[in-house]
N, C-alpha and C positions, 0 to 999 in steps of 0.2 A: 155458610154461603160459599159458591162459588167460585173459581177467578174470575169466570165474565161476570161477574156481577159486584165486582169490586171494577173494575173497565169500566164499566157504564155510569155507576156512581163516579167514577174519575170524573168522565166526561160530563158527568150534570156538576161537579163544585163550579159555581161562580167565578169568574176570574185568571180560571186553570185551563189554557189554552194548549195545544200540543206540541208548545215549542218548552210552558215549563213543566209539561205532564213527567215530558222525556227527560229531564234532568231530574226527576223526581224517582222516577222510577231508574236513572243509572244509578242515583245514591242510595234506593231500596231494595231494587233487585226484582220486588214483585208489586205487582197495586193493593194486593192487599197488606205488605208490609208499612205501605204508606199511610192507611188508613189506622194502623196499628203504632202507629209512629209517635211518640208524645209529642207535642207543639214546639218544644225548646228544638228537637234535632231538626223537625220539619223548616223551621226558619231557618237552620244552617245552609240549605240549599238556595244557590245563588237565585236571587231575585220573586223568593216566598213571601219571606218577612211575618208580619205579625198577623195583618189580615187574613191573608191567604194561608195561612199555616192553621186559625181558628176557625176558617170556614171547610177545612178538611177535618178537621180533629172533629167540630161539633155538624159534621154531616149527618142528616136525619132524614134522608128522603128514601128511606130504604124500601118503602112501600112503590113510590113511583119506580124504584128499579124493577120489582116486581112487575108490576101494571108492564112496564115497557116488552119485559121478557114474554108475558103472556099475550102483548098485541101481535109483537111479532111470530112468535107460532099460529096464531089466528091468521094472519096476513101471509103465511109460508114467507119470513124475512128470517133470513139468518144475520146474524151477528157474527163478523171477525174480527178479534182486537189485533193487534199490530205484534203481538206477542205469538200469534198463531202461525201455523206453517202456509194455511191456506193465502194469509193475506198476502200481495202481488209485492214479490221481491223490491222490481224496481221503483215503485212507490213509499216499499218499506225507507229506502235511500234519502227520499227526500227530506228537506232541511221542515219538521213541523209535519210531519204525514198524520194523518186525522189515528186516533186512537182507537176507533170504530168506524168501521164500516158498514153500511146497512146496507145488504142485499139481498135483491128478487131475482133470480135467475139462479145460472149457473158461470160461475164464477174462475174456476178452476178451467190453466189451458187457456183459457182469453186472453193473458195479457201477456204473452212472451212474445208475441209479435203484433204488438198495437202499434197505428197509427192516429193519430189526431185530426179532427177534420174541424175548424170552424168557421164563423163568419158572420155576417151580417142579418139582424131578425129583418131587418128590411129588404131583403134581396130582389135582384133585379128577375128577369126570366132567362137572362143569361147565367146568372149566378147558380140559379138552382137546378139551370141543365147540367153547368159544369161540376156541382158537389153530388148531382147524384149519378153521374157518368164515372166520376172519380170514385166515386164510394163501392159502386157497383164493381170495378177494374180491382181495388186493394181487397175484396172481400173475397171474388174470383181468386185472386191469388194465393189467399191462406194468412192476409193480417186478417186481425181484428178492428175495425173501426171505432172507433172512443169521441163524442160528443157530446154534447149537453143536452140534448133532447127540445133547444130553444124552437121558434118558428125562425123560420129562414133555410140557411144553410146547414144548420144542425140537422132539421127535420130530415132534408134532402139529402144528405149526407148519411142518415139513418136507413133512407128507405134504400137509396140506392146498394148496402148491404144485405138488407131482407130480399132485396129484389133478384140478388143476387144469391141468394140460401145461404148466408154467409152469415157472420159473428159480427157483432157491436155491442159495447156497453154504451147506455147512457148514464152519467153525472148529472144528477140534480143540486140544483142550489134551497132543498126547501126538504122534508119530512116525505117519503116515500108515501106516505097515505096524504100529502099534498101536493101530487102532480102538477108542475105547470110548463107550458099553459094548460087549464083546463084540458080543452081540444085535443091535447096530444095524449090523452089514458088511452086509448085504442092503442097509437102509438106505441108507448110503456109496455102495454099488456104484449104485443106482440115481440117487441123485441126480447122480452124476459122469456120467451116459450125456445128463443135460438141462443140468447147472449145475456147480457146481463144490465139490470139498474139499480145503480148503485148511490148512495149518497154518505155524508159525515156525521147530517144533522139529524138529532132523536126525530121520532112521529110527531106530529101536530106541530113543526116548524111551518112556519108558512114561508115563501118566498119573497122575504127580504128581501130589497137591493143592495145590502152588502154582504149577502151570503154569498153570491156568483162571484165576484171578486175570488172569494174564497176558494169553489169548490172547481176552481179552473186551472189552479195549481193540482188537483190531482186529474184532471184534464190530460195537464200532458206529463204529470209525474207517472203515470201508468204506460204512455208510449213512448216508441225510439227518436219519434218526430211528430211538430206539428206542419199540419197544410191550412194555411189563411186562404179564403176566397172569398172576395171582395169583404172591406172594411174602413170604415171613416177612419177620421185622423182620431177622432175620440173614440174608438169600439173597443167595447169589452175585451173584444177578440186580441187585441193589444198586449191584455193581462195577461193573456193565454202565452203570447210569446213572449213577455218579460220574464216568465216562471221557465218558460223554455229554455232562454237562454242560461237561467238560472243554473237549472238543473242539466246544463251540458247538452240539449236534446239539439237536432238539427230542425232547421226552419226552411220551410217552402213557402212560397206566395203564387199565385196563377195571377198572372196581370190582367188589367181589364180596363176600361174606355175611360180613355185620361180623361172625358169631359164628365164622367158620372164621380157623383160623392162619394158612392160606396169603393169607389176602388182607388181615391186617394190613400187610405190606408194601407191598403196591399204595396200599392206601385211604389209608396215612398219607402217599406219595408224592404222590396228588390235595391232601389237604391244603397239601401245601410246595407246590406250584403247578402239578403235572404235568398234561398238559393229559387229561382223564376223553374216554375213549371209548368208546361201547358198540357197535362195530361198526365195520369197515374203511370206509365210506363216509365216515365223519369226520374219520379221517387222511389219504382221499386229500383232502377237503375244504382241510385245514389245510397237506399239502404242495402244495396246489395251483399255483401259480405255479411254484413248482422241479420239478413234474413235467410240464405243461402238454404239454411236446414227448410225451412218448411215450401222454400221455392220446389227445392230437390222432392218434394212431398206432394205437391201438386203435380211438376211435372210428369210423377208416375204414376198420378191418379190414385194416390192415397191420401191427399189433402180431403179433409171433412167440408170444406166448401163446393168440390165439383162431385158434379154425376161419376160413380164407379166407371171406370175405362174399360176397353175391350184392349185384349193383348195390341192389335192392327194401331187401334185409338194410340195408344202409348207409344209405339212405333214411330208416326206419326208427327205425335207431338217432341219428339226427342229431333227429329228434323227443320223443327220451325224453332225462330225466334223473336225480339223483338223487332228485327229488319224482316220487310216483306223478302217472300221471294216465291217466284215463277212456279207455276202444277210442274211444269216440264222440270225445273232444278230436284222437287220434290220427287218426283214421282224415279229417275233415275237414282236418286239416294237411297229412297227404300223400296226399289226393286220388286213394285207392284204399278200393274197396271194402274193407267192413268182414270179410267172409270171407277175402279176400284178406289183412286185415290178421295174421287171427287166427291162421293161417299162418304168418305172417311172424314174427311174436311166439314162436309154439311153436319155430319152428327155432330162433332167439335164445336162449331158454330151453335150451336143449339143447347151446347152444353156453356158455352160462353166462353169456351176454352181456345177459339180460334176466328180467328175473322177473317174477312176477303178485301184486298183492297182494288185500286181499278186493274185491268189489264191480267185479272188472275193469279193476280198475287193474294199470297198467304203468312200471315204471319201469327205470333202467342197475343190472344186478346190482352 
């Protein structure tokens, strides 16, 4: 057999989670060493003991590892174990990172510049203007957008990256051939044709409610930051930024109408220190240094999320920022007429790359 097929048996032993996977495998070196390991050394690793040390040695399920290996090529899923170059560095970091990965997409290059988008399944129609205006803005830019794929502000937060021809993974809490909700497999299907979905748990998990708890620490163990919009005192989304803080990641919150339930969550977040934002230009502000390279990528029209640029286009855009400023400011810095300019601007706008605000101002959408 295989390595991946000593991984996958890892992850099916009962009991053997991937906080003592990892200390099994720094005392063996390999998964298959562990499996090869008699019971007496298997106990010596802190916190195996006699049980867990028997239900590795007398592992028998080598057929369903097969079965699993053969749905996923049926299902085009690949498997990453945590051993692999592919799997996402910054996740690899995290304290417990799942042992596998099951993904549909394309996986590689997505997550060096992820953001985290969550929220509430109950969202207001404020809420889901603002995740999918936001989501649309990071995607334009050259993050990748990372959610759960929930109804709500996940959903919204998803599309507003497709909308934008940009990158997202979604994170499931359930078995990749059990999407939930239902409703959202369209969803699924599309995002995996640009970006990626990804989950921890084998096929034929169904979505437990204590599986989300779980798969919301790779949530944001895959990005530089998470963004809350709108969330109760008690919302999942919660979870999302306790692994945040966990894992060193920075926290945004978008405030919202101190009289609605959903945005007590967020707003009491700004309170404890999350940093308040009312718009994607803030976060990239605030990730600015840790994202510099792919900004410098978009701005010359090489970022894989905008339309190819025209030499003028790029021109152009090296003159705007995140401050508006006047055709006439524009138009003497790069020393083309001003119908020419105004041209230039509408393609930009179109490409999503620039917008107008009142009085002829322009600035980087």
């Amino acid at each position: 057999m295989t390595d991946i097929r000593y991984w996958i048996a890892l992850n099916f032993v009962p009991d053997i989670g991937p906080v003592l996977a990892g200390r099994l495998l720094s005392a063996f070196g390999s998964a298959e060493n562990i499996f090869q390991a008699p019971v007496s050394e298997l106990r010596q690793v802190e916190d195996i003991g006699q049980t867990r040390a028997g239900n590795i040695a007398g592992f028998n399920q080598w057929d369903r590892v097969e079965k699993e290996l053969e749905f996923a090529a049926k299902q085009k899923v690949r498997l990453i174990t945590r051993g692999d170059n592919e799997y996402p560095d910054r996740l690899r970091q995290v304290h417990g990172a799942p042992l596998v990965l099951y993904v549909k997409g394309n996986l590689s290059d997505l997550c060096r510049y992820a953001i985290a988008m969550v929220g509430s399944r109950t969202s207001t129609s404020y809420g889901m203007y603002v995740a999918e205006k936001m989501g649309f803005k990071l995607a334009s830019s050259g993050l990748t957008v990372v959610s759960g794929m929930a109804r709500g502000i996940d959903s919204a937060s998803h599309n507003g990256a497709l909308k934008a021809q940009g990158r997202t993974i979604a994170v499931l809490g359930s078995g990749l051939d059990m999407p939930y909700p239902p409703e959202n497999k369209a969803l699924m299907d599309e995002i995996a044709v640009s970006g990626a979905v990804i989950s921890e748990f084998p096929f034929g998990t169904r979505p437990e409610k204590e599986n989300f708890p779980k798969r919301n620490r790779i949530i944001s163990g895959l990005s530089l930051g998470v963004i809350v919009i709108e969330a109760a005192l008690d919302s999942g989304s919660l979870i999302t930024v306790a692994y945040a803080l966990e894992q060193n990641r920075e926290v945004f919150a978008v405030p919202g109408n101190i009289t609605s339930v959903n945005s007590k969550g967020t707003n009491d977040l700004i309170k404890r220190g999350a940093r308040l934002v009312e718009g994607a230009e803030e976060v990239l502000d605030e990730l600015g240094p840790q994202i510099k390279g792919i900004m410098n990528e978009v701005k010359a029209g090489t970022g894989k999320t905008l339309s190819a640029m025209t030499d003028d286009e790029k021109l152009i855009l090296d003159h705007l920022s995140s401050e508006p400023k006047h055709i006439d400011n524009i138009t003497r810095a790069a020393k083309i007429p001003v119908s020419r300019v105004l041209s230039i601007l509408l393609s930009l706008e179109l490409k999503g790359a620039a917008r107008q605000t009142q009085g002829k101002h322009f600035s980087l959408n």
